[in-house]
Predicted model as a PDB file, atoms N, CA, C, CB and O in Angstrom, pLDDT in the B-factor column:
MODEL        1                                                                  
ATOM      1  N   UNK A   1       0.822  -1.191   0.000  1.00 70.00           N  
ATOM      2  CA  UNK A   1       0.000   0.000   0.000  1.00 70.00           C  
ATOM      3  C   UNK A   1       0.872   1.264   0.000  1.00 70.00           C  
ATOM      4  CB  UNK A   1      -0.939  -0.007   1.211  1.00 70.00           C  
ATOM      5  O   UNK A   1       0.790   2.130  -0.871  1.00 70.00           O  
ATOM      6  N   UNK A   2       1.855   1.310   1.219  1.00 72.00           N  
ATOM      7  CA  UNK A   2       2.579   2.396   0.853  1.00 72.00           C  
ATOM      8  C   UNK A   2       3.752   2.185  -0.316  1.00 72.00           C  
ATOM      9  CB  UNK A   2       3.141   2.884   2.108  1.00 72.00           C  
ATOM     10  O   UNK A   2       4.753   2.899  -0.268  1.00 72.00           O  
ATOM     11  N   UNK A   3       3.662   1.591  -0.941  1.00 84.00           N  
ATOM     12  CA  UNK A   3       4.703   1.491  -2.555  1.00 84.00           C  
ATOM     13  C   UNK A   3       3.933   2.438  -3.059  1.00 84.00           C  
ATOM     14  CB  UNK A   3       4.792  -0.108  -3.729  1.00 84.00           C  
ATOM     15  O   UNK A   3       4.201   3.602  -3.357  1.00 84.00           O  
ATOM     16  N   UNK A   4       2.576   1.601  -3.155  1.00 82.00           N  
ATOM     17  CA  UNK A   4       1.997   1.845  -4.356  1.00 82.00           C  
ATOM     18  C   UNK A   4       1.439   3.580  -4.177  1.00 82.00           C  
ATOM     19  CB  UNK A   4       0.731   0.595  -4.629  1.00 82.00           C  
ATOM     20  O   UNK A   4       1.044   4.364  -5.040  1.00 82.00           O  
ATOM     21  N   UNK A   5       1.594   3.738  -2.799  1.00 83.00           N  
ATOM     22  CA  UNK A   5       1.676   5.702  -2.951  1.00 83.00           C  
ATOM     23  C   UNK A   5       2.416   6.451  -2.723  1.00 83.00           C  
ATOM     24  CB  UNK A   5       0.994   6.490  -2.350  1.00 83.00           C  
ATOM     25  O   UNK A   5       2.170   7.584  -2.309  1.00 83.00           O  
ATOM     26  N   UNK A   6       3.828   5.842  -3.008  1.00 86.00           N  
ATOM     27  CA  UNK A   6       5.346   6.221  -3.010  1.00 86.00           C  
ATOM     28  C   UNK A   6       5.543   5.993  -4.767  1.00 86.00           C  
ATOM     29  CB  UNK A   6       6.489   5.006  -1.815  1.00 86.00           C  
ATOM     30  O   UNK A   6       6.695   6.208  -5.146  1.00 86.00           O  
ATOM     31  N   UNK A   7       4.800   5.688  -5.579  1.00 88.00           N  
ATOM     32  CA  UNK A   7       4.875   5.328  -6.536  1.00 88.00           C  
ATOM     33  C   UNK A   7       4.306   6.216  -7.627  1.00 88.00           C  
ATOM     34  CB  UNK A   7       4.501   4.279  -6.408  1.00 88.00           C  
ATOM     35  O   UNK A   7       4.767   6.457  -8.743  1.00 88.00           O  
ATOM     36  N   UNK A   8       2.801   6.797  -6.835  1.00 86.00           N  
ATOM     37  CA  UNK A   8       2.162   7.400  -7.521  1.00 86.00           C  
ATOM     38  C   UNK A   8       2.095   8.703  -7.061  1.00 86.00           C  
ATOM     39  CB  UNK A   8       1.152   6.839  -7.697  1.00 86.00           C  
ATOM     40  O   UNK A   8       1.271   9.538  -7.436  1.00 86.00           O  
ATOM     41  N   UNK A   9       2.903   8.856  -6.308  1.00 87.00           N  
ATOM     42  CA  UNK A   9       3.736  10.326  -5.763  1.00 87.00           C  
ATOM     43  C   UNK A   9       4.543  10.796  -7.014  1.00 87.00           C  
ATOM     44  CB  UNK A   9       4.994  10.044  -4.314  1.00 87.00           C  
ATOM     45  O   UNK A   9       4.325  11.752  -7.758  1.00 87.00           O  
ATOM     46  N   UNK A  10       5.770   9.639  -7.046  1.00 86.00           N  
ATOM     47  CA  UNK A  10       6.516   9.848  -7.410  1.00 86.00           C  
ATOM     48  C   UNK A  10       5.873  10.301  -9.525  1.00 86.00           C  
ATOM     49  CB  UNK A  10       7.448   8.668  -6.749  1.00 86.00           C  
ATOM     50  O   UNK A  10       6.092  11.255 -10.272  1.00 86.00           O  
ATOM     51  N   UNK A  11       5.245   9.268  -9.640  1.00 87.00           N  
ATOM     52  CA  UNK A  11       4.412   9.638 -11.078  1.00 87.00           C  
ATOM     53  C   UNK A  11       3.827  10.678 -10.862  1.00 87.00           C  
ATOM     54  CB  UNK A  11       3.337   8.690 -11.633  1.00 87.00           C  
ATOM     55  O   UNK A  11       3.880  11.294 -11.926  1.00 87.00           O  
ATOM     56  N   UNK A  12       3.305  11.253 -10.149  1.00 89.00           N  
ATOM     57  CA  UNK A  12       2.723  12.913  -9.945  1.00 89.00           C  
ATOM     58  C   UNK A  12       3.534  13.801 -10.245  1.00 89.00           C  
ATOM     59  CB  UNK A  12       2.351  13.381  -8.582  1.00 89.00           C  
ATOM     60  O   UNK A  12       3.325  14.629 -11.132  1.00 89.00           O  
ATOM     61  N   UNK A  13       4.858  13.726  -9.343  1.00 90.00           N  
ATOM     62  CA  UNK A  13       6.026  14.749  -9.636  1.00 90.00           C  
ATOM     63  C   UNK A  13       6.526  14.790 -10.776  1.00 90.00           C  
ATOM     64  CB  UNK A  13       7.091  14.619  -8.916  1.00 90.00           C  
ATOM     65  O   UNK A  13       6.662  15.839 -11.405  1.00 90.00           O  
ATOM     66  N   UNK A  14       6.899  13.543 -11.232  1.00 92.00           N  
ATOM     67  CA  UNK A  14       7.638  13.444 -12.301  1.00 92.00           C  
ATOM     68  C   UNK A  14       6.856  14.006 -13.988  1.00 92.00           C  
ATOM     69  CB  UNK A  14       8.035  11.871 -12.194  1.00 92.00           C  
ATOM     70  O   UNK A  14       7.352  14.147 -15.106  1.00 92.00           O  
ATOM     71  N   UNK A  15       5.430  14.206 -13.443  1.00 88.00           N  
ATOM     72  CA  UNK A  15       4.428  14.462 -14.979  1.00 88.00           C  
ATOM     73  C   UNK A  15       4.388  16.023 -14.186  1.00 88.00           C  
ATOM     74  CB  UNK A  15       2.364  13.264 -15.375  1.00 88.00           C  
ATOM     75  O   UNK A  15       3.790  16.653 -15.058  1.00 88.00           O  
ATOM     76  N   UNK A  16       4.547  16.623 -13.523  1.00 91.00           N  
ATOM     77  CA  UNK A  16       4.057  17.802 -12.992  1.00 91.00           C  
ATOM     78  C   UNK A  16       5.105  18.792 -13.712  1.00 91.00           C  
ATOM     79  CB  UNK A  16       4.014  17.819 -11.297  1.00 91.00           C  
ATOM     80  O   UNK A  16       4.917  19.856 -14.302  1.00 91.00           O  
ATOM     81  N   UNK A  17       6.702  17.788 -13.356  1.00 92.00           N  
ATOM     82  CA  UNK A  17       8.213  18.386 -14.071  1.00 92.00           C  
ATOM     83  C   UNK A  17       8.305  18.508 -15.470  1.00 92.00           C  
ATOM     84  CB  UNK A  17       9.459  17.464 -13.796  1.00 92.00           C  
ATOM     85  O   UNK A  17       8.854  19.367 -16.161  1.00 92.00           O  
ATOM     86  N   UNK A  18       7.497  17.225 -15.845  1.00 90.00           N  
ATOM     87  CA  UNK A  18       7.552  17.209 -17.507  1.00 90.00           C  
ATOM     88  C   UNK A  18       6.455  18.870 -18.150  1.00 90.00           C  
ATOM     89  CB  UNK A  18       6.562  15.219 -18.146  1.00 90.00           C  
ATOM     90  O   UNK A  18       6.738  19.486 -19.177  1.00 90.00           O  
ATOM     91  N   UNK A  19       5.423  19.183 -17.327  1.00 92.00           N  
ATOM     92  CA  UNK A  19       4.359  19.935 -18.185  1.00 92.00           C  
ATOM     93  C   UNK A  19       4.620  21.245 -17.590  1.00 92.00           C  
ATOM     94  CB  UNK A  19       2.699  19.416 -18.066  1.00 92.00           C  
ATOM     95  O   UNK A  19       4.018  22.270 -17.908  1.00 92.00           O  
ATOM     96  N   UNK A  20       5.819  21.141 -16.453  1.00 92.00           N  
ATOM     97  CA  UNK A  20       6.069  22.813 -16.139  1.00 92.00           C  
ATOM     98  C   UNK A  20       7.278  22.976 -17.059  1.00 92.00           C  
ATOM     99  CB  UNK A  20       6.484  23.320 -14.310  1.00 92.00           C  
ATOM    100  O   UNK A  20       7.248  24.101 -17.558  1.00 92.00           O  
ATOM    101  N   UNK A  21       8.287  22.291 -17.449  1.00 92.00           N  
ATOM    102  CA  UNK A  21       9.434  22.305 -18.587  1.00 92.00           C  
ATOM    103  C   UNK A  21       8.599  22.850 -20.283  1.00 92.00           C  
ATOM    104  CB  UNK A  21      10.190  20.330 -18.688  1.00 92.00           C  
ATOM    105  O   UNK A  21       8.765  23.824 -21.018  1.00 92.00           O  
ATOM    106  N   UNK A  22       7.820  21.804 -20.323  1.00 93.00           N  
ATOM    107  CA  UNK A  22       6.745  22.389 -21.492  1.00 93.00           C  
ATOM    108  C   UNK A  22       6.071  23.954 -21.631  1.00 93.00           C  
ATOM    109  CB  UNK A  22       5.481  21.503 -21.330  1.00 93.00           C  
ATOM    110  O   UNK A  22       5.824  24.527 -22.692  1.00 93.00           O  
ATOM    111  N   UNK A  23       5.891  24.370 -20.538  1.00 93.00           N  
ATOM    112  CA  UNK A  23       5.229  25.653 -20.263  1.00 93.00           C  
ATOM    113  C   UNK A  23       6.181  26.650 -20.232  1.00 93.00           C  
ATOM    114  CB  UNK A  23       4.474  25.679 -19.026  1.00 93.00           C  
ATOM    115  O   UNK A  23       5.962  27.754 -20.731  1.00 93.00           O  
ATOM    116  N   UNK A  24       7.271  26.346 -19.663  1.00 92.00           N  
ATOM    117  CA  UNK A  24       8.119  27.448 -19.889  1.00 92.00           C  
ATOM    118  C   UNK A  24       8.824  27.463 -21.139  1.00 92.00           C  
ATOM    119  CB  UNK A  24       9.021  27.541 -18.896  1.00 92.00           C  
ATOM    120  O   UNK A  24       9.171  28.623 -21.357  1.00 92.00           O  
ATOM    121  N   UNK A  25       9.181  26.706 -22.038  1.00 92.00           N  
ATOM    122  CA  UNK A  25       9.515  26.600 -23.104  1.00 92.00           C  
ATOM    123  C   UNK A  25       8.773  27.464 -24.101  1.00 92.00           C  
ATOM    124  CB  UNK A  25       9.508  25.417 -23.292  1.00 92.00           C  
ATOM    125  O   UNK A  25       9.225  28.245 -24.939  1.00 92.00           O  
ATOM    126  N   UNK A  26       7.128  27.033 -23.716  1.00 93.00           N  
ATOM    127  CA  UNK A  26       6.009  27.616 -24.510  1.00 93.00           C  
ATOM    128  C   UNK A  26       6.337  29.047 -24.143  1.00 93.00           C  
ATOM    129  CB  UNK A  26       4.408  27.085 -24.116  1.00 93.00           C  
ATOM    130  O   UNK A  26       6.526  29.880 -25.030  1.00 93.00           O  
ATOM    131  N   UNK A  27       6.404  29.334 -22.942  1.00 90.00           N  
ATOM    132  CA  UNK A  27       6.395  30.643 -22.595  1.00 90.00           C  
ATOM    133  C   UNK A  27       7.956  31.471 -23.077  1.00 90.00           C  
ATOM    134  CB  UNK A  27       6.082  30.627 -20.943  1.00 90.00           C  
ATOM    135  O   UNK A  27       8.096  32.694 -23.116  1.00 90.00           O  
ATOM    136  N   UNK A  28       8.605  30.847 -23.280  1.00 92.00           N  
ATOM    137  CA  UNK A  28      10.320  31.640 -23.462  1.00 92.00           C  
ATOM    138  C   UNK A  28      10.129  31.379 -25.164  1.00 92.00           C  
ATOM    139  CB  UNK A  28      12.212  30.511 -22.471  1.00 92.00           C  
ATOM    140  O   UNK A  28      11.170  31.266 -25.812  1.00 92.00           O  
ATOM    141  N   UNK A  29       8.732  31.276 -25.933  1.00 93.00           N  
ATOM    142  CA  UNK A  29       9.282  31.000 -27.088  1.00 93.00           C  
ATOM    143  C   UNK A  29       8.172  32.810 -27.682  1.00 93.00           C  
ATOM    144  CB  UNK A  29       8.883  28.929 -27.824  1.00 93.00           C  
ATOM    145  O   UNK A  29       8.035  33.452 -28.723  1.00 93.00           O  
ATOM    146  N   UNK A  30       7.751  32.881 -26.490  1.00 94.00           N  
ATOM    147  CA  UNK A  30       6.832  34.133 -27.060  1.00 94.00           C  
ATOM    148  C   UNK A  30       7.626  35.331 -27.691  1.00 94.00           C  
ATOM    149  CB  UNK A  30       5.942  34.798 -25.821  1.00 94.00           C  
ATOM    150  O   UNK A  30       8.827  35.600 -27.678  1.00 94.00           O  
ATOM    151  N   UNK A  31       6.469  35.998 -28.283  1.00 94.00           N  
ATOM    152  CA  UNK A  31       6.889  37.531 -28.940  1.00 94.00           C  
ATOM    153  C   UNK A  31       7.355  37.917 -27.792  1.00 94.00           C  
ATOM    154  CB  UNK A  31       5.701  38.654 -29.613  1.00 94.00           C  
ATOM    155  O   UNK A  31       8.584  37.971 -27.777  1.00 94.00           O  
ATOM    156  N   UNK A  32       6.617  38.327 -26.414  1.00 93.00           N  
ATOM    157  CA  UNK A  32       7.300  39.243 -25.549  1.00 93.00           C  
ATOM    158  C   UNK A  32       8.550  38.621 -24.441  1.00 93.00           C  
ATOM    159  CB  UNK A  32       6.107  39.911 -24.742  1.00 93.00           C  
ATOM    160  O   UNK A  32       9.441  39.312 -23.947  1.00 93.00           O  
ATOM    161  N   UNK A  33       8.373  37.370 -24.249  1.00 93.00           N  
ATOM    162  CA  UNK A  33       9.716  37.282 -23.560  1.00 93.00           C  
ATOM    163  C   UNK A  33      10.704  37.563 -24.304  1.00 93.00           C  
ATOM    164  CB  UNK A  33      10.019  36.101 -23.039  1.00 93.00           C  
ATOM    165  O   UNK A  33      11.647  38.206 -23.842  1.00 93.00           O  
ATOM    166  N   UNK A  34      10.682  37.031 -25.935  1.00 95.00           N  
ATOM    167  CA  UNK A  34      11.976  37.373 -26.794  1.00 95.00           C  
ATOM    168  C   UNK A  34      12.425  39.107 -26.913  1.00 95.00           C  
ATOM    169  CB  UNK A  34      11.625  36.764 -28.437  1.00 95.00           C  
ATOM    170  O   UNK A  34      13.574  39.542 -26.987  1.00 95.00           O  
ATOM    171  N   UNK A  35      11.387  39.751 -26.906  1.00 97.00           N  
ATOM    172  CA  UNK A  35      11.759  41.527 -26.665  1.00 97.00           C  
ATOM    173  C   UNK A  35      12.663  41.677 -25.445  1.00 97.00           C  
ATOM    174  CB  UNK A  35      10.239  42.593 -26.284  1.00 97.00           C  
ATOM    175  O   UNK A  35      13.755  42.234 -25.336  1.00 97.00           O  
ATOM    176  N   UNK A  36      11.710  40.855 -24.323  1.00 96.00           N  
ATOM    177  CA  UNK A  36      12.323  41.751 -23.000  1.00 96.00           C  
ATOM    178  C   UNK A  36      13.391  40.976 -22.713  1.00 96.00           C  
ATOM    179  CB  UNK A  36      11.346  41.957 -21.570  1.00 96.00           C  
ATOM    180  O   UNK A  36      13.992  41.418 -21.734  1.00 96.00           O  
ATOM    181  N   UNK A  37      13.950  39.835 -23.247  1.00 95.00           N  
ATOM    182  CA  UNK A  37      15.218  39.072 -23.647  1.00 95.00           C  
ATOM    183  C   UNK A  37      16.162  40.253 -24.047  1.00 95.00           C  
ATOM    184  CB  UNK A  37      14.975  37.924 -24.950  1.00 95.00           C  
ATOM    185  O   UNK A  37      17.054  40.816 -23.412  1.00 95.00           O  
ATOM    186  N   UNK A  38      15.565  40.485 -25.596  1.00 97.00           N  
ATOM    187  CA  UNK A  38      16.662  41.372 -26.217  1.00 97.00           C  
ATOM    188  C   UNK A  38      16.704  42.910 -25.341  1.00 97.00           C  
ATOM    189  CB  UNK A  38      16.252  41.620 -28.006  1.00 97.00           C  
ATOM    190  O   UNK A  38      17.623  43.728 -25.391  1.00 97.00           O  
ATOM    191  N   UNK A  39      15.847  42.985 -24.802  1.00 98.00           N  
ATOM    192  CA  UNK A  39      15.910  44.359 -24.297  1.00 98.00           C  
ATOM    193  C   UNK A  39      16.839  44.488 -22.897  1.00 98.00           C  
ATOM    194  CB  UNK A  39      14.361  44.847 -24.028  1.00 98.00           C  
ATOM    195  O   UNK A  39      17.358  45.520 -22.471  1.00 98.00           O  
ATOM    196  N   UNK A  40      16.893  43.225 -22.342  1.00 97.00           N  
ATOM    197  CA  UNK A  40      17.834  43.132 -21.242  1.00 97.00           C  
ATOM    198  C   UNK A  40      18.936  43.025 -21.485  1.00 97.00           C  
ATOM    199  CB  UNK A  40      17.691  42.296 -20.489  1.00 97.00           C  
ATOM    200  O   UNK A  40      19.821  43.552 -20.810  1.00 97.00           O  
ATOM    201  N   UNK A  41      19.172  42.184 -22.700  1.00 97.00           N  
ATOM    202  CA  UNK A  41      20.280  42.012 -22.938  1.00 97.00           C  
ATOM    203  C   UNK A  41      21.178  43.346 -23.871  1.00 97.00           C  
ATOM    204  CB  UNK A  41      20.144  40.716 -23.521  1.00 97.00           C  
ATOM    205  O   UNK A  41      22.374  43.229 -24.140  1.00 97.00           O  
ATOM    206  N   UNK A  42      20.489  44.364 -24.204  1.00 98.00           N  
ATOM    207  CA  UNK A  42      21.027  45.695 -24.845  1.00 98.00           C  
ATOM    208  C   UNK A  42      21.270  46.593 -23.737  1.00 98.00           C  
ATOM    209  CB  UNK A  42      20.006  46.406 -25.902  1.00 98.00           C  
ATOM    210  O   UNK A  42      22.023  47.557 -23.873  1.00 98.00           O  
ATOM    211  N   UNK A  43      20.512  46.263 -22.337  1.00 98.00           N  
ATOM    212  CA  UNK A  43      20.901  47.414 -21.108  1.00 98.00           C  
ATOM    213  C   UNK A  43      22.292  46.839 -20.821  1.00 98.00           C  
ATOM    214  CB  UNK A  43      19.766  47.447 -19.501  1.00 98.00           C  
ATOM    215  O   UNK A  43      23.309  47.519 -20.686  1.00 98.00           O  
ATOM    216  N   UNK A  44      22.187  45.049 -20.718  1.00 97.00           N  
ATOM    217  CA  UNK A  44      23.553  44.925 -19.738  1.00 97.00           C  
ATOM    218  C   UNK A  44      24.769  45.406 -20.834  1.00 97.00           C  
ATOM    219  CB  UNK A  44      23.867  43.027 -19.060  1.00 97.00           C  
ATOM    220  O   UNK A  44      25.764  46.067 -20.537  1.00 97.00           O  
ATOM    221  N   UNK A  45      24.466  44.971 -21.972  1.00 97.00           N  
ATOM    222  CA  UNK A  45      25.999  45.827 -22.456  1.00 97.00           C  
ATOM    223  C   UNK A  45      25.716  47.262 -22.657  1.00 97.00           C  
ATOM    224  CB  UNK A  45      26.718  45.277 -24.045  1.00 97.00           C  
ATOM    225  O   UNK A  45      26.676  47.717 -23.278  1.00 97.00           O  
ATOM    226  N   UNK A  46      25.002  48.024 -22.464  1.00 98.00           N  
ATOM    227  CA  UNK A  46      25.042  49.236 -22.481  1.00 98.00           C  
ATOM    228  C   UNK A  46      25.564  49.595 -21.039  1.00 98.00           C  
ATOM    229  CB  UNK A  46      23.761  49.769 -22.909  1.00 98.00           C  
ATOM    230  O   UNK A  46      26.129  50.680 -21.173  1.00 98.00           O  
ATOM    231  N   UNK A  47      25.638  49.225 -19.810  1.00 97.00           N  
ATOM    232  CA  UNK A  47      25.943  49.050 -18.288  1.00 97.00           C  
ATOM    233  C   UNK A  47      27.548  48.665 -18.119  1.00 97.00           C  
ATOM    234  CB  UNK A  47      24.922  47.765 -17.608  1.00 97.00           C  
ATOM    235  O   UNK A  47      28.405  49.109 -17.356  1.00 97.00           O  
ATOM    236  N   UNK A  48      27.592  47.684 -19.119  1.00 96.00           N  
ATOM    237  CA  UNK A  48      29.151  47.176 -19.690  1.00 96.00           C  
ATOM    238  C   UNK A  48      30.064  48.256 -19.776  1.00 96.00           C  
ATOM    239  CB  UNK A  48      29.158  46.529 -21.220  1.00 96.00           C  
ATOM    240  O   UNK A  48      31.168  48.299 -19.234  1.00 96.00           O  
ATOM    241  N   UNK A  49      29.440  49.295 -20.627  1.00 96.00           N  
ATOM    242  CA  UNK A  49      30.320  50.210 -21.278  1.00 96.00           C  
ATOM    243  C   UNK A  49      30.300  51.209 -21.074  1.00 96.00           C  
ATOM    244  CB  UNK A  49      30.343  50.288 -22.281  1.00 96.00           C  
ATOM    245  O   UNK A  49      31.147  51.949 -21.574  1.00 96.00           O  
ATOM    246  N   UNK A  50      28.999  51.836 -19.971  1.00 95.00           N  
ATOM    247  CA  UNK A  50      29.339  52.512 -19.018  1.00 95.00           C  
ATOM    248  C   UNK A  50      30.520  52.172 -18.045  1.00 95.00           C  
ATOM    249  CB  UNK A  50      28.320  52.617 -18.470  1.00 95.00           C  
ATOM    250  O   UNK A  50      31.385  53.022 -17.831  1.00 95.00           O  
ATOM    251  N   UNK A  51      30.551  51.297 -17.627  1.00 94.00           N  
ATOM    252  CA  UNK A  51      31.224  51.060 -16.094  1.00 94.00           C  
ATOM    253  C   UNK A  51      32.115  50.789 -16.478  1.00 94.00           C  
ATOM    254  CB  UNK A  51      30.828  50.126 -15.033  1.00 94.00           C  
ATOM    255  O   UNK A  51      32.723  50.301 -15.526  1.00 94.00           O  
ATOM    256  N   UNK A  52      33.066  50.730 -17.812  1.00 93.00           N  
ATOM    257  CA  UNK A  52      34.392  50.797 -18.535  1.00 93.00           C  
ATOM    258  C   UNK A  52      34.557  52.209 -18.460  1.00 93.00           C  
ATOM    259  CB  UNK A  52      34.457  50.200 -20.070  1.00 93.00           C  
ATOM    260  O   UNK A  52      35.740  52.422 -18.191  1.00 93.00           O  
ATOM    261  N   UNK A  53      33.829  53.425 -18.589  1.00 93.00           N  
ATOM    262  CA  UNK A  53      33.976  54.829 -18.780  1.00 93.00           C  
ATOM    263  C   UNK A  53      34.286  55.238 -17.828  1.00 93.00           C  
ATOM    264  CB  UNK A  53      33.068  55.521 -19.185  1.00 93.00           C  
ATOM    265  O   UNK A  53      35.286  55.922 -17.609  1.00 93.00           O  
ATOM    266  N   UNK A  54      33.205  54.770 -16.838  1.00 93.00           N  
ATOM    267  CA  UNK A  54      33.381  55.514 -15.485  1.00 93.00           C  
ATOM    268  C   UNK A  54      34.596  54.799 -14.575  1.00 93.00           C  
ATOM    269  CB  UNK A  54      31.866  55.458 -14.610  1.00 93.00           C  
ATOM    270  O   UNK A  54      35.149  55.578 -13.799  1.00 93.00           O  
ATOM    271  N   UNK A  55      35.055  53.487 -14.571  1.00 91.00           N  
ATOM    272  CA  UNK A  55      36.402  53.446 -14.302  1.00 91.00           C  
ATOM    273  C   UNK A  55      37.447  54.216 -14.866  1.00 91.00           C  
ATOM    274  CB  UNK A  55      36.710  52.398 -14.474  1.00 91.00           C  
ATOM    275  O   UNK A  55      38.307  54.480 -14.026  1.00 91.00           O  
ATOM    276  N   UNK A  56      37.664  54.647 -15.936  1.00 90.00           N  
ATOM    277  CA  UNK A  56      38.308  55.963 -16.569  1.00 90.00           C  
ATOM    278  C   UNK A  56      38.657  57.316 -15.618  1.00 90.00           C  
ATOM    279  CB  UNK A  56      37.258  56.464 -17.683  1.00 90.00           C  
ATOM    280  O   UNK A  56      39.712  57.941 -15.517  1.00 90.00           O  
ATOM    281  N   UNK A  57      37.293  57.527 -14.934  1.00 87.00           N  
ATOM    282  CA  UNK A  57      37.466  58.855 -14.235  1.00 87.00           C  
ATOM    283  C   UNK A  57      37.406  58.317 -12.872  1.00 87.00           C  
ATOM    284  CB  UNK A  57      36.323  60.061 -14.566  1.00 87.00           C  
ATOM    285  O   UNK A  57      38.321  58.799 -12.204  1.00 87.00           O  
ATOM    286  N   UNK A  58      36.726  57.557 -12.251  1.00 87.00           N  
ATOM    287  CA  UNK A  58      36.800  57.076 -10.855  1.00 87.00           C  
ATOM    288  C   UNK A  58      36.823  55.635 -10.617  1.00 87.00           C  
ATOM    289  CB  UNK A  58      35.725  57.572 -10.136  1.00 87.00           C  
ATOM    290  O   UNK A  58      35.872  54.998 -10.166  1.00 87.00           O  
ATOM    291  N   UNK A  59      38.190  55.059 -11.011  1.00 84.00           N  
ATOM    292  CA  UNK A  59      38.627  53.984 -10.942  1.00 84.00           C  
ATOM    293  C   UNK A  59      38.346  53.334  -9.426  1.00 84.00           C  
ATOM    294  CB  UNK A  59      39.952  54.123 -11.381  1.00 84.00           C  
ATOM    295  O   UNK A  59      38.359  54.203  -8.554  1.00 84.00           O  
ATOM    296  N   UNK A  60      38.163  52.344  -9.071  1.00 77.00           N  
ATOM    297  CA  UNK A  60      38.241  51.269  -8.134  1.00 77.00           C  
ATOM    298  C   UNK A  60      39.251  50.955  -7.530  1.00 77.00           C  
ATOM    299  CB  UNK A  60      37.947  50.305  -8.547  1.00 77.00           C  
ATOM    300  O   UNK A  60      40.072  50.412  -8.268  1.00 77.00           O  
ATOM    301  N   UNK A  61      39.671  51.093  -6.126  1.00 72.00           N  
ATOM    302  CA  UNK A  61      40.702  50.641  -5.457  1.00 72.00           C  
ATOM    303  C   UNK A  61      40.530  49.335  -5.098  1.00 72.00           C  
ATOM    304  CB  UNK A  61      40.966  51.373  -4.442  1.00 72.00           C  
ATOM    305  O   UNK A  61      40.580  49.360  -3.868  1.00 72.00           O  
ATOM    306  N   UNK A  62      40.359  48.218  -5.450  1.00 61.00           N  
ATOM    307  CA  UNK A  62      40.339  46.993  -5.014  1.00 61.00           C  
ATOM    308  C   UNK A  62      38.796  46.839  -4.000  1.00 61.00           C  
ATOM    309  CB  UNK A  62      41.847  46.759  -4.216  1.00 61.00           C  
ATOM    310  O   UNK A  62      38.448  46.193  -3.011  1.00 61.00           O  
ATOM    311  N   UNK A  63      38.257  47.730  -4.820  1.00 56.00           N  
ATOM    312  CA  UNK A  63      36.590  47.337  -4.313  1.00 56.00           C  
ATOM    313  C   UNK A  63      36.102  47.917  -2.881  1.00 56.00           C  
ATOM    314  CB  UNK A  63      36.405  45.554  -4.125  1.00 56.00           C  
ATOM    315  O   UNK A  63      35.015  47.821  -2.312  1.00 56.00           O  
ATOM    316  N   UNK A  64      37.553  48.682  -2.434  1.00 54.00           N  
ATOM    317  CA  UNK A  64      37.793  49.229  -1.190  1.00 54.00           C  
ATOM    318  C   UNK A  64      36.900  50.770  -0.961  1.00 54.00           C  
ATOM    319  CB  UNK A  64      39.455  49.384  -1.106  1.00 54.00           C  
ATOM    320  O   UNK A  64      37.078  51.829  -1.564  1.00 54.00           O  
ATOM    321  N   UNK A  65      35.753  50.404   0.291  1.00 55.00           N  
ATOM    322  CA  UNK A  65      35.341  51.827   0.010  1.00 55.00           C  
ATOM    323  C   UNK A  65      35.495  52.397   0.903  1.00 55.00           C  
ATOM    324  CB  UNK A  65      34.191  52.137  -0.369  1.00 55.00           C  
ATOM    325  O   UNK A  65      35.631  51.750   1.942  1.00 55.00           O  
ATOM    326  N   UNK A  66      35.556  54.003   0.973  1.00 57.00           N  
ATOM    327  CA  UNK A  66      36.538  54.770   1.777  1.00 57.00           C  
ATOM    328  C   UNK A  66      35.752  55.878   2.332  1.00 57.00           C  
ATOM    329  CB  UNK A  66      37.790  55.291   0.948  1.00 57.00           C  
ATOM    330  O   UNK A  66      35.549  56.711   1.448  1.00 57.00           O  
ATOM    331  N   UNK A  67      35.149  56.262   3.639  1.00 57.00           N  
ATOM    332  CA  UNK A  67      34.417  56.721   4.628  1.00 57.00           C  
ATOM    333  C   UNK A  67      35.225  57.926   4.669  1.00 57.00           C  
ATOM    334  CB  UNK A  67      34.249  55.847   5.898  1.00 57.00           C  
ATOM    335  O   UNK A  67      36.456  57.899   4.672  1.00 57.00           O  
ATOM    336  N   UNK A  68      34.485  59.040   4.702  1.00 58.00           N  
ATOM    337  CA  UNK A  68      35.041  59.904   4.940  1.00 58.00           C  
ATOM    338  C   UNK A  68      34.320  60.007   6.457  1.00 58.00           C  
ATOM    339  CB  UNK A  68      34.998  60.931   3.860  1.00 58.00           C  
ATOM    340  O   UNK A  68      33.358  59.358   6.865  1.00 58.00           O  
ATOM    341  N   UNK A  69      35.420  61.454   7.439  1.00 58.00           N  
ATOM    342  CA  UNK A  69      35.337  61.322   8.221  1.00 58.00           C  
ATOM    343  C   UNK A  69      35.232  62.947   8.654  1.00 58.00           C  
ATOM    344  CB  UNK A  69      36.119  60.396   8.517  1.00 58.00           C  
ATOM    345  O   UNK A  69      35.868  63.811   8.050  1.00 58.00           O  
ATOM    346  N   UNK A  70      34.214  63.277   9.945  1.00 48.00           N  
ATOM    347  CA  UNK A  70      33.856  64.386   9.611  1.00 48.00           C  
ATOM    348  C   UNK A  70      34.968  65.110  10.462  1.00 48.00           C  
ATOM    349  CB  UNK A  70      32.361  64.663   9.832  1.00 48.00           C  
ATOM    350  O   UNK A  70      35.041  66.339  10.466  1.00 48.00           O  
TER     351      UNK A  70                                                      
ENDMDL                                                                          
END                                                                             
């Protein structure tokens, strides 16, 4: 008795994994996730190449940040 609902647990989960993999697939294949895909992905290199500039003028001391003191 308890196999057989250690069994059909386990067949629950395992069809629950299969049709949420399906759904997101369905869902990452849309018009708008693919925009806000590309659209994220044009900020982070635009963020890229800021933070190449602005190390230029206010470079990073080893990530060290420095308190001023009154």
């Amino acid at each position: 008795m308890v196999d057989k609902k250690c069994r059909r647990h386990f067949y629950i989960r395992t069809k629950r994994s299969v049709e949420d993999q399906e759904l997101e697939k369905k869902f990452s294949q849309t018009g708008a996730f693919q925009n806000m895909k590309k659209m994220l992905g044009q900020k982070n290199s635009q963020l890229k190449q800021l933070r190449i500039k602005l190390e230029k003028y206010e470079p990073l001391e080893n990530d060290k940040i420095e308190c001023e003191e009154d």
